[in-house]
MARTITOR-640930 format. One record per residue (C-alpha): residue in one letter; z negated, x negated, y negated. Coordinates in steps of 0.5 Angstrom, whole numbers, plus 500, padded with zeros to 3 digits. Each point is the difference from the previous one (the first is absolute). Layout:
AZXY...
END
This chain:
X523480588X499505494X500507502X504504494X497507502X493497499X502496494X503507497X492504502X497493496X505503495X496507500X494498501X500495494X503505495X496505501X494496500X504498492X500507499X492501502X499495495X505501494X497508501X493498499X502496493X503506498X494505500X495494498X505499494X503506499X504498494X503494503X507504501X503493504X496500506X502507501X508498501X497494505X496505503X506504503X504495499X495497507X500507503X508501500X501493503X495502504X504506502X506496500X497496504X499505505X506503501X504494501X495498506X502507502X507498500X498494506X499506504X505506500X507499499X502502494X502498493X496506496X493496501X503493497X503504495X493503497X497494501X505496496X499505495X493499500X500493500X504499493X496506497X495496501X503493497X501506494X493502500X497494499X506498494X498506496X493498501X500493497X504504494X494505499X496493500X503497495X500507496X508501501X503506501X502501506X507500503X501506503X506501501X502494501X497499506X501507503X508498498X499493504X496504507X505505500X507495500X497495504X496505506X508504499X503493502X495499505X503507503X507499499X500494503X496502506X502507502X506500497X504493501X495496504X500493497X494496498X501496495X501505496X495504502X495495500X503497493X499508496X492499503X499494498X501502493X497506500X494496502X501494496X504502493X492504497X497494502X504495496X500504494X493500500X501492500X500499492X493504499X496497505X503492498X501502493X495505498X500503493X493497498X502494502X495497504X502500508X493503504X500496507X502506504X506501496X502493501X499502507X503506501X505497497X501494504X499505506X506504498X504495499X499497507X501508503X506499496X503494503X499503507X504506498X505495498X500497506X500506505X506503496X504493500X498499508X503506501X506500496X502493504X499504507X493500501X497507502X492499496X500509500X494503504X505503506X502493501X493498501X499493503X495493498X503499493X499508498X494499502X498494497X503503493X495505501X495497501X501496493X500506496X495503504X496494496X503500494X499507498X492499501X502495496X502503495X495506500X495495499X503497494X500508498X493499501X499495496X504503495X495506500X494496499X502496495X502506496X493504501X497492499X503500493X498507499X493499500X500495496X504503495X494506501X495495499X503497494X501508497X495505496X501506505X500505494X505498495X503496505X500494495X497493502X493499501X495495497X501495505X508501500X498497493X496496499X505497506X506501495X495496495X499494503X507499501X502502493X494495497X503495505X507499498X498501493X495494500X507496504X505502496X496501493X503507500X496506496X499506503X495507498X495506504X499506497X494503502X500509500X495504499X501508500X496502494X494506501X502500508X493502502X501506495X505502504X497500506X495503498X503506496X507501506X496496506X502494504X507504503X503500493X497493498X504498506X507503498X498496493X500494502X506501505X504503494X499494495X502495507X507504499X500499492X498493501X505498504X506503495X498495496X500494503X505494502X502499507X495494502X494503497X494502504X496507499X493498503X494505500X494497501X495505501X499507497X503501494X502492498X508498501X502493498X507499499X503492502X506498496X502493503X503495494X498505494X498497493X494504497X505503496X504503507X494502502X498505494X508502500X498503507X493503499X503503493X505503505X495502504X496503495X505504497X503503506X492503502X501503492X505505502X498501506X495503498X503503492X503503506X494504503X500507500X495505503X496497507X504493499X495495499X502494494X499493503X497495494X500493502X497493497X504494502X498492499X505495499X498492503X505494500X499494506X499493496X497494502X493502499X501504506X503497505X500501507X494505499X502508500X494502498X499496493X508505498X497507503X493498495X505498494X505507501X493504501X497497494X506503496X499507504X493500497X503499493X506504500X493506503X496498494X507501496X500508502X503499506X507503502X503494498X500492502X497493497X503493502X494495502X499496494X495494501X495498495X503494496X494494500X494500495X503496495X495494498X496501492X502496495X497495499X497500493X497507503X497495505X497495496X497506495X497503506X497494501
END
């Protein structure tokens, strides 16, 4: 026989025990906004857990109204937590609008007319109405891909929906499945949603993991100063670039960037200022590229610009317009502004290089060398030497 009072104290001990969990994500990750909903979401279940076991004890209906009111808070809670996970607003109005309708009901149907149908149908839709509207966000995300814990989630709220349904037409048919009513099938109920809201915390975890996962790595692939791409962000990039050009024949360029006199800078303003240099020209750069295009720093003053199925003459388009917006930047400079200069050399993918990266970096870096050499503050496209042409052979037979 399952006891209901020792099921409803399962219920506070696991929320709280949630709550201990989700507040310990939110100060080791500050900036994770969701897990603070989840936090109180599991306290106020918590505390509303609680005040319904209370209502086992004393004759009153005040305890199972509170307690009503905290659980559907929390189902609330933990809606506006998945919507600060996918970086949606938060419909905040929306939920208070729903929690006061649905706990209203409750009250109306419990102190002022006392039929349960109707108080159990206004608190089962305060209860369910923020989760399923919540549905689309974790089976349909906006990026696209399904993480595990959202599927999860999903499927558990689905399934917590599936019991509110059956509770509600249970009781529209005669049976009383309330807490007052108490009994075996009350019990069993639950306990089933005893189990799937640790359920669906765990799918929140899993969530929260693989979100903190994704973020290291994209820190690991990212130049903590520009915020740009690193070089091994790059030489990744590159290496499906030279792939998919080798497969379908498709050309694409590299620019390889170098600020011109950057060590003067840094010598004459110190490094501060050499820093806010390179950060200033990430901004301009990136005014000038097409979506799809990969700005790369690759260590101290170096950039390369990725221009996925672009000709050379793409390539030197891009760079003259990257050249230009530096030029006024800097005839604009006046007092303590410091102009940015840069070099730029421009290199194309063909069969030669193949599936190796490295043989296109040395091409545009040959280029940058040469438009250096030109007076720098300027770009050069890599041109190979043509062939040594054979000597006639009149010459030949001469020299013989």
């Amino acid at each position: 026989m399952l006891n209901v009072p020792t099921l409803w104290m399962v219920f506070v001990v696991n929320f709280s025990a949630l709550g201990l969990i989700w507040a310990y994500v939110t100060r080791s990750y500050p900036k994770f906004e969701a897990a603070r909903y989840w936090m109180a979401s599991a306290f106020v279940g918590a505390a509303g857990s609680l005040t319904a076991l209370v209502r086992l004890f004393v004759d009153s209906p005040i305890p199972l109204v509170f307690g009503a009111a905290g659980i559907m808070a929390a189902s609330c809670l933990a809606a506006m937590g998945i919507q600060r996970f996918y970086d949606r607003p938060v419909h905040l109005r929306l939920m208070l609008t729903t929690g006061i309708l649905s706990l209203a009901g409750v009250v109306i149907f419990m102190v002022g007319f006392d039929q349960m149908q109707l108080r159990m149908l206004f608190y089962t839709v305060g209860q369910g109405l923020p989760l399923v509207l919540s549905l689309r966000l974790l089976l349909s995300p906006p990026e696209g891909r399904v993480s595990p814990g959202a599927r999860l989630s999903g499927i558990v709220i689905l399934s917590i929906i599936g019991i509110f349904v059956i509770r509600a037409v249970g009781n529209m048919l005669g049976y009383d499945f309330s807490a007052r009513a108490g009994g075996q099938t009350h019990a069993v109920m639950v306990l089933v949603l005893l189990f799937l809201s640790m359920t669906l915390n765990f799918g929140f975890l899993l969530m929260a993991m693989d979100r903190l996962r994704n973020e290291v790595a994209d820190l690991a692939l990212l130049d903590d100063l520009t915020g740009v791409a690193n070089r091994r962000h790059l030489l990744q990039r590159l290496s499906e670039e030279c792939a998919r050009s080798e497969r379908s024949g498709e050309p694409f360029s590299l620019l390889v960037i170098d600020l011109d006199g950057f060590k003067t800078i840094n010598d004459t303003y110190g490094h501060a200022a050499g820093d806010a240099c390179l950060q200033h020209f990430t901004l301009m750069a990136q005014t000038r590229l097409r979506p799809g295009d990969m700005l790369a720093r690759t260590g101290g003053d170096e950039f390369c610009v990725v221009l996925p199925s672009s000709s050379m003459r793409e390539g030197a388009r891009i760079a003259r317009r990257i050249l230009e917006v530096c030029r006024q930047d800097a005839a604009g400079c006046a007092g303590n502004d410091i102009p940015i200069a840069i070099s730029i050399g421009v290199a194309e993918w063909d069969r030669g290089i193949g599936q190796f990266p490295d043989r296109l970096i040395a091409h545009a870096d040959h280029a940058l060398y040469a438009a250096k050499k030109n007076g720098k503050n300027d770009f050069a496209v890599y041109d190979p030497a043509p062939p040594l042409s054979p000597e006639p052979v009149e010459a030949a037979r001469n020299f013989a």
